[in-house]
Every structure is written in C-alpha cells, then in structure tokens.
C-alpha positions in Angstrom: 0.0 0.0 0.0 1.3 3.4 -0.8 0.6 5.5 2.0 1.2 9.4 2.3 1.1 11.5 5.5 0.5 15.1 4.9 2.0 17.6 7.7 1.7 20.7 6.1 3.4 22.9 8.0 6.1 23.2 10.6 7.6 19.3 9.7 10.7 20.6 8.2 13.3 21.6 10.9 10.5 20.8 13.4 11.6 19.1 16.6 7.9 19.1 18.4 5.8 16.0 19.2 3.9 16.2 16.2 6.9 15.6 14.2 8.2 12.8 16.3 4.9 11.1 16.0 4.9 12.0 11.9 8.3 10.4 11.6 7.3 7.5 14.1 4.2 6.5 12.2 6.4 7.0 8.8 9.1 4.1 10.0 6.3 2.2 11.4 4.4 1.9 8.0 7.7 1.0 6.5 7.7 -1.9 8.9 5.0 -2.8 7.6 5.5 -3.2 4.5 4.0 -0.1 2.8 5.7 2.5 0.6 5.7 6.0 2.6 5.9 9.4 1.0 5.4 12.5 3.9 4.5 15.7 2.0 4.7 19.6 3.5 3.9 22.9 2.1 6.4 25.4 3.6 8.3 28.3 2.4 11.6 27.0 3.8 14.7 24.9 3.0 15.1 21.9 5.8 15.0 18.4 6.6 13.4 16.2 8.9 14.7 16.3 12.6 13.9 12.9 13.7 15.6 9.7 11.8 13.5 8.3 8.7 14.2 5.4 7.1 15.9 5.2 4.1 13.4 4.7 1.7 10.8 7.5 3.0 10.8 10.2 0.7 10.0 13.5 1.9 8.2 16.4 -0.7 8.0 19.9 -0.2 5.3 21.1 -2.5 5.9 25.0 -1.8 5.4 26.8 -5.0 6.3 30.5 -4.7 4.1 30.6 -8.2 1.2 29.9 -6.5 -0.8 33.8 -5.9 -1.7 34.3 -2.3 -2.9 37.7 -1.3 -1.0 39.2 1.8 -0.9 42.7 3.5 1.4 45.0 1.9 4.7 44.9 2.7 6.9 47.6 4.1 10.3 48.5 5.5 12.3 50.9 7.3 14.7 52.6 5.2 18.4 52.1 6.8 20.5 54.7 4.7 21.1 58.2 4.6 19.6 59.8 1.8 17.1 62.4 3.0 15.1 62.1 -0.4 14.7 58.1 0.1 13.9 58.5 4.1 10.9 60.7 2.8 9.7 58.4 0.0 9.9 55.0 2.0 8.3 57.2 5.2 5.1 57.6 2.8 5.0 54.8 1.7 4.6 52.9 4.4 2.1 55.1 5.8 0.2 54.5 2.8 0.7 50.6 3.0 -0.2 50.5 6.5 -3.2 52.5 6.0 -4.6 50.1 3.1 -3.6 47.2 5.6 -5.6 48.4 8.0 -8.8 49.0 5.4 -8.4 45.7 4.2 -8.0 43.6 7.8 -10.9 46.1 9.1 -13.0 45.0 6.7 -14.5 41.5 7.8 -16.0 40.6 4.1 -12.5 41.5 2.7 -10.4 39.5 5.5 -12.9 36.3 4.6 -12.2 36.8 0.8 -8.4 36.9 1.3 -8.6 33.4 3.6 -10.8 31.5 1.1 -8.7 32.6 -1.9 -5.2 31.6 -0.5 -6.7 28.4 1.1 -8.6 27.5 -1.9 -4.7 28.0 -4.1 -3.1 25.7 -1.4 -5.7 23.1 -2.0 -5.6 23.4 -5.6 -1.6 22.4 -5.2 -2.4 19.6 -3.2 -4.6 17.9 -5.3 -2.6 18.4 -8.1 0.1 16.8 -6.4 -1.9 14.2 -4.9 -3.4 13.0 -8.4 0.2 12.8 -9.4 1.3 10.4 -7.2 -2.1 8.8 -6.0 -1.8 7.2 -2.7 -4.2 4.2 -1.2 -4.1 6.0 1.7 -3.4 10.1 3.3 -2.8 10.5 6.6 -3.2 13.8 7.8 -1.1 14.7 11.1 -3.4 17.8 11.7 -6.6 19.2 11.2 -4.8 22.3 9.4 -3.4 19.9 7.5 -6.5 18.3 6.4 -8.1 21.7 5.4 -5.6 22.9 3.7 -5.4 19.4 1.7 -9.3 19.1 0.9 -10.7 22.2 0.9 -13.2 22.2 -1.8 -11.7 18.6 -3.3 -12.6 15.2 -3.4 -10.4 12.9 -3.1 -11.9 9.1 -3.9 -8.7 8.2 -1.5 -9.5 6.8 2.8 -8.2 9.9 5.0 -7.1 9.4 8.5 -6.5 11.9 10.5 -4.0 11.3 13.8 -5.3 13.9 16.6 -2.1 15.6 18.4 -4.4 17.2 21.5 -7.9 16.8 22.5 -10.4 17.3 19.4 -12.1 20.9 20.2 -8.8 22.3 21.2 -8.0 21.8 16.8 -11.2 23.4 15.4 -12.7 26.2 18.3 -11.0 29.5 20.3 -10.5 27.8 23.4 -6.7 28.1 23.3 -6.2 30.9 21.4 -7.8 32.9 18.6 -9.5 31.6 15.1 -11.6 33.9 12.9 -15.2 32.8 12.7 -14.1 31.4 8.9 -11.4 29.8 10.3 -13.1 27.7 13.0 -16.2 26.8 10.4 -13.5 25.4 7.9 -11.8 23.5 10.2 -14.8 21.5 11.8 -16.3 21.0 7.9 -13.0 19.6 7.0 -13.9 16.8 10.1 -16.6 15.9 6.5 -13.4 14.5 4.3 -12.4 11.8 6.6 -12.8 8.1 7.1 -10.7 7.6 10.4 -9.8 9.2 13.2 -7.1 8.3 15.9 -7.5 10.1 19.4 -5.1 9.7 22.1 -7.9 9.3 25.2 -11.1 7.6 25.4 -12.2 10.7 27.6 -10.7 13.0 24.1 -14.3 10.9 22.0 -16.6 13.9 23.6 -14.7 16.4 22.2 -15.3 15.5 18.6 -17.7 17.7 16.2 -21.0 16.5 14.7 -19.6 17.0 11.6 -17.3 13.9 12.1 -19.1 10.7 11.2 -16.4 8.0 10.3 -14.7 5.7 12.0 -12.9 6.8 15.6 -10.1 4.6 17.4 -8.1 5.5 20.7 -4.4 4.5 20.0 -2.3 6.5 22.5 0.9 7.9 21.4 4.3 5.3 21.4 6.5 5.7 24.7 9.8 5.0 24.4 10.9 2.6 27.3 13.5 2.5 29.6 14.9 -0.9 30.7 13.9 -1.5 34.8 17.9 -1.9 35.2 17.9 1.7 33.8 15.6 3.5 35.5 16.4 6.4 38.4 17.7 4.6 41.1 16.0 6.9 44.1 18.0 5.4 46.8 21.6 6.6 45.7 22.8 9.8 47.7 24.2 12.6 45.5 26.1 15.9 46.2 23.6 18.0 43.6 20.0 16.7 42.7 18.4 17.5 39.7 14.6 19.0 39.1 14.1 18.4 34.9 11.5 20.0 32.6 11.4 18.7 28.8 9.4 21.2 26.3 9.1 24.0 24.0 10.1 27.1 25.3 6.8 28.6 24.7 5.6 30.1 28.0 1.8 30.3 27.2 1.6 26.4 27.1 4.2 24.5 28.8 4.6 27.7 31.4 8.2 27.4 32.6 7.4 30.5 34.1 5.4 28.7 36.9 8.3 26.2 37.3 10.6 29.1 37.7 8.6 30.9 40.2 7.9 27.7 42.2 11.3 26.7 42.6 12.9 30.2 43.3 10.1 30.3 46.7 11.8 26.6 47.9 15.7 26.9 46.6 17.0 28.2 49.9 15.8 25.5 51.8 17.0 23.2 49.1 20.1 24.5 48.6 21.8 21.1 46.8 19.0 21.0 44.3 19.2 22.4 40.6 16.1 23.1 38.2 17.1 22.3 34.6 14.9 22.8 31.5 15.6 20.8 27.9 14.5 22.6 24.8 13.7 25.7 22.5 11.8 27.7 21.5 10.9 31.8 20.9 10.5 32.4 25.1 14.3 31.2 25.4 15.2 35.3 26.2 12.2 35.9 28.6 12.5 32.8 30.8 16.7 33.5 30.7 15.3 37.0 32.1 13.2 35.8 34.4 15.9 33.2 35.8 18.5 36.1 36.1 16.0 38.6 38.2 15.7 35.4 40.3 19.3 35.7 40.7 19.2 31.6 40.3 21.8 31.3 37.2 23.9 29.1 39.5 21.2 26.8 39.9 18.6 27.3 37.0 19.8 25.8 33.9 18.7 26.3 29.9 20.4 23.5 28.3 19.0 23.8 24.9 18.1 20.9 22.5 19.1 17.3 23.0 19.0 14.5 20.8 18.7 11.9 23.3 16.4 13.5 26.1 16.3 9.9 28.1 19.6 9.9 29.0 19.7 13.8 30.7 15.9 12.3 32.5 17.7 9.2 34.0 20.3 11.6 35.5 17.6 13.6 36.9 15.4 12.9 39.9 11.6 14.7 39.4 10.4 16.0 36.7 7.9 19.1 37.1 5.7 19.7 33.9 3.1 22.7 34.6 1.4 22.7 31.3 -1.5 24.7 30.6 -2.5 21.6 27.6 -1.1 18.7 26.1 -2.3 15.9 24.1 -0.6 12.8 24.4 2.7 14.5 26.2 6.0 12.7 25.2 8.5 14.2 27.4 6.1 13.5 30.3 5.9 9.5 29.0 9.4 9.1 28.8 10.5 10.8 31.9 7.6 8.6 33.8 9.1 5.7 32.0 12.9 6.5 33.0 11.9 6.0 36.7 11.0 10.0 37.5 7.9 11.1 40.2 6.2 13.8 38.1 4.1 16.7 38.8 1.6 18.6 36.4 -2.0 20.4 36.9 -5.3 17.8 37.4 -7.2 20.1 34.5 -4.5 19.8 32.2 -5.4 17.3 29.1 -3.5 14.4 28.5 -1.1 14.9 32.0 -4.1 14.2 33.7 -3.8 11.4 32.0 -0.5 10.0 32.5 0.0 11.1 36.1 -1.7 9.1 38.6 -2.4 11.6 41.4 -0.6 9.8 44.9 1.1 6.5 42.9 3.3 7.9 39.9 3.6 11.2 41.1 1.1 13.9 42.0 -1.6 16.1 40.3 -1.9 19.5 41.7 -5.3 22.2 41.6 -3.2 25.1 41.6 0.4 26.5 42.0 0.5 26.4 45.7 -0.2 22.5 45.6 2.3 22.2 42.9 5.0 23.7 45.4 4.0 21.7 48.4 3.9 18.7 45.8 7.3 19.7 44.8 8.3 19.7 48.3 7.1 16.0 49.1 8.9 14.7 46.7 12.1 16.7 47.8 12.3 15.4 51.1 11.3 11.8 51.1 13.4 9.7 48.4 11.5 6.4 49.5 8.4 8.0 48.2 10.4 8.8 45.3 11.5 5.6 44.7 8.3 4.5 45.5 6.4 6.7 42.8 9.6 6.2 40.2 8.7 2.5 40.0 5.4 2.9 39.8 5.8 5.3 37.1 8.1 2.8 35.0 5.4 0.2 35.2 2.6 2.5 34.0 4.4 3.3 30.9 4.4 -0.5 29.7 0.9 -0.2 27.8 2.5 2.3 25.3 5.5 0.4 23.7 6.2 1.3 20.3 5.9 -2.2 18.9 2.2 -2.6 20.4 1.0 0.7 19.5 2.4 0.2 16.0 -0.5 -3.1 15.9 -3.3 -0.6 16.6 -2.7 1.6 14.0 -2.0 -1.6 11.7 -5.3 -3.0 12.6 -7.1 0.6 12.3 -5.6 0.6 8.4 -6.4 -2.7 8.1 -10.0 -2.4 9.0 -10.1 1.0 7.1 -8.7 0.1 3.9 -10.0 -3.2 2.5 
C-alpha cells in the first residue's frame, strides 16, 4: 500500500511532538510493509529532525508561483539619503493605511482566507493525483483543510489527533476567525478515520465527524527496569528536569521558575534544569537572572537523546497549561521519574496518577507543596519512580504500531 502522510506545516526543521509522531508512524508503516511518502507545504529549505528510514521520501510542495494575497509589505529605510527616508516614510504610511482598510473590513479579511486556502488546496490535489496514494494521513486538522478544501479525493483519509479534538477546530486556546473555525470543523466531512489519544478526548469530537474513531495512544519510548532512576543513591547535587518548547503560554516554565525560586533556599543542593527551544528562550533567561538563580537554574538547549539527561535527573515538574498525548512527560515517567503537572491539564491528567506515579496538583501552591514532598522523602520517590516505569508499559512502540495496523487494516480493505 502506498501511504502518504501530509504535515503541512512546521515538519521541516520541526523538533515538536507532532513531528516525532509524523516520523514514528512514517518508520512504522515501513515496517509494515508499505511504501511512505510524507509531504509539507512550507516556504523554507530543511529536513526532517527525527531519523526516517531510508526509503521514506520526503516532498515539499511549496510553489512561490502559486498567488496568495498578503498585507502589503513595508520596511524601514536604513541609509542616509534624506530624499529616500521621505519616499519610504510615505510609503509605508500609505501601506499601512490600506492594511488596515483591508484587515478592518471583515468581508475583505474572509475573501483573502478562502482565496489563499482555496490556491493551497488546488496544489495539493494536483500533487496528490500525481502520485495517487491508497491512503493520506493527515497529522493535523490544518493539514486536512488545507489538503481538501473544496476537493474530493476518492482516496481513505485518517486523520492522527495531536491534542484533544475541540482544542483543533474552536477559540479555546487561542484565537480563530469565525471562517477559520467553520473550515476547520467542515473539513472533520473529508475523513474516514480518526485516531485520538484518550477515550475521555471521543466527547470532544464535532458532529460534523461521522467515520470511523479509534483510541491509539501515542508510542513511549521505554526504559529498561535496570535503567531507570535509582532513588536510593545519595548525591552531592539533585536534579529537578523539565522537557518542552520554550513557549511560555503552554508549557509555562514560568510557573516552574517561580515555584522553585520560593523553595531553593531551603533546598540548597538542588538544581532546576529545562531541555528545549523555543521563541521564550530570552524571557524565561530574564526571568531566571532577576531570580538571581543562574547558579542553579539551567537552559540547556536541545538534545538528541532527552532519556539519557531524565535518567540523571530525579523529578520532573511539567506545569502545562495543555497537552495531548505529552511525550516528554511518558518518557521521563518511563525513566523512573515522580512527576508533577496540573489535574485540569489534558493528557497529564492522564499519564500522572495523582498519589502512585507522582502527583496532580489544583493550583500552584499545591504544585510547590507537591514539589516539596517529593524533595524530602526519596523512598516515596523511589516508590512513585517505579510505579511510574510500570505504567508506561501499555504504550510500547511495537504494540501501539499493531493498533494503528489493525485501524488501516480495518479502514482500507
């Protein structure tokens, strides 16, 4: 079966779980015998982040032909002609001014999001008729919009959920135009499949969606019991870890940070470290150096391998606002680590069992006093660590790889 998965933006030079899962499903289909194409639409040069296998072929089908009607651009002029200072001055008073007509103008903003969407999808099916696949899987609802808008494909489409359903189509995390929020839960129309990550996600699905749903939770990689955190080992410094984008209005490092700077007096041989990037890097570094905590606040950056930094850590503190099916969370449960996260958080809600694999707080005063548990008592630590390891066990790669073999199998006969 030839199989293509369509990511259409944010694959190429993308390190985020969506991209893991994209390249994890990719190698899994090879295992199973299909041919795998994964296809993006970005204006950018890149590559995949996370190891393909050989035979996966990856397509960027980014056309700077295709028309797509933008705001007016403008820029300040950096040289010293007075004449030239005047003439780009007007001129972007003038381009701002028809900006602002235009995005003013609800009618006008609805035109300019059908017509662009409406070229992307035109690509898409161009390219998809080209290479005709047995199967698409989409790795986002974006994705899927972009793809089918106003086509019809005579192809199954499966569409993996990254987060619970309504958080993809509505406002609740952050703003979508009225169009924007119609297309995406008409687009639910176009597919056959869906995989969610939580039976308790099935609620959160539109009306508009009437194929097939499974629940096939994300794969966790898994860490040998020989391997995991061994609690019971004294050390000069411990280590508090946090694994995530560096995007403060989701995974809220800035909660970490205040948390920990309230305790680390008392504490004074433990560190708080955080793995990852992302476009909040300067204003958590800011916030760490008016905590006057650079000596034990860390910003390591990205890492390749982030198991081996969580089995030399001890807790792992992950304050998200909402997740999906949260990797880094998984893995650092599955490494041996107690964790801590917020009860009304999706998909940590999940994964943390609230008193045996670590502990689910209601707000940030429970999270420090949760903190502070695990701090003090390294039996309970221990305790929770190896609890943690087991609960991991149900997501293995190899058995999560059967689901989705049996979901395609039952899809596509």
């Amino acid at each position: 079966m030839k199989i293509l998965i369509v990511q259409a933006n944010q694959f190429l030079n993308g390190s985020g779980g969506t991209e893991k899962i994209c390249s994890f499903l990719a190698n899994g289909f090879v295992e199973m015998q299909h041919q795998v194409e994964i296809a993006t639409n970005e204006n950018i040069s890149g590559k995949a982040i996370f190891p393909l296998h050989e035979s996966i072929k990856v397509t960027n089908i980014y056309d700077a032909s295709i028309r797509q009607k933008l705001p007016i651009p403008y820029f300040n002029y950096q040289g010293k002609n007075p004449f030239l200072w005047v003439k780009f001055k007007l001129k972007k008073k003038y381009s701002k001014v028809l900006n602002k007509l235009i995005y003013e103008n609800k009618n006008r903003k609805d035109e300019f999001y059908e017509f662009n969407l409406r070229q992307k999808s035109i690509a898409w099916k161009k390219y998809i008729d080209t290479i005709k696949p047995d199967l698409i899987v989409t790795m986002t609802i974006g994705s899927l919009l972009e793809m089918s808008y106003q086509n019809n494909y005579n192809i199954p489409i499966i569409d993996s959920v990254n987060g619970r359903p309504d958080h993809d189509f509505t406002d609740v995390l952050w703003y979508r135009s009225e169009i924007d929020m119609r297309s995406l839960k008409q687009s639910y129309e176009n597919l056959d499949g869906i995989q969610i990550l939580f039976d308790s996600f099935k609620p959160f699905l539109p009306d508009t969606f009437k194929g097939k749903c499974v629940t096939i939770p994300n794969p966790i990689q898994q860490v040998e019991s020989t391997e995991i955190v061994d609690h019971k080992i004294a050390k000069k410094r411990y280590k508090i870890c946090n694994v995530g984008s560096l995007v403060m209005s989701h995974k809220q490092q800035n909660i970490t940070i205040k948390v920990f700077t309230e305790i680390a007096e008392k504490y004074p041989d433990w560190d708080l470290c955080f793995w990852g990037i992302g476009h909040d890097y300067e204003l958590i570094k800011d916030k760490i150096e008016k905590a006057k905590l650079e000596n034990r606040i860390f910003l390591k950056g990205f890492t390749e391998n982030p198991l081996e930094e969580l089995k030399k850590s001890d807790i792992f503190i992950f304050p998200s606002r909402h997740e999906g099916f949260p990797l880094a969370l998984g893995e650092a449960l599955s490494a041996g680590l107690p964790s801590l996260g917020f009860r009304n958080c999706p998909g940590v809600n999940e994964l943390i069992e609230h008193g045996k694999n670590g502990f689910l707080a209601n707000d940030q005063s429970e999270l420090k006093n949760n903190l502070e548990k695990l701090i003090q008592d390294n039996e309970l630590r221990q305790k929770f660590g190896e609890n943690a390891h087991l609960s991991m066990k149900k997501y293995a790669p190899e058995t999560v790889l059967k689901q989705w073999e049996a979901f395609i199998n039952n899809l596509v006969k």
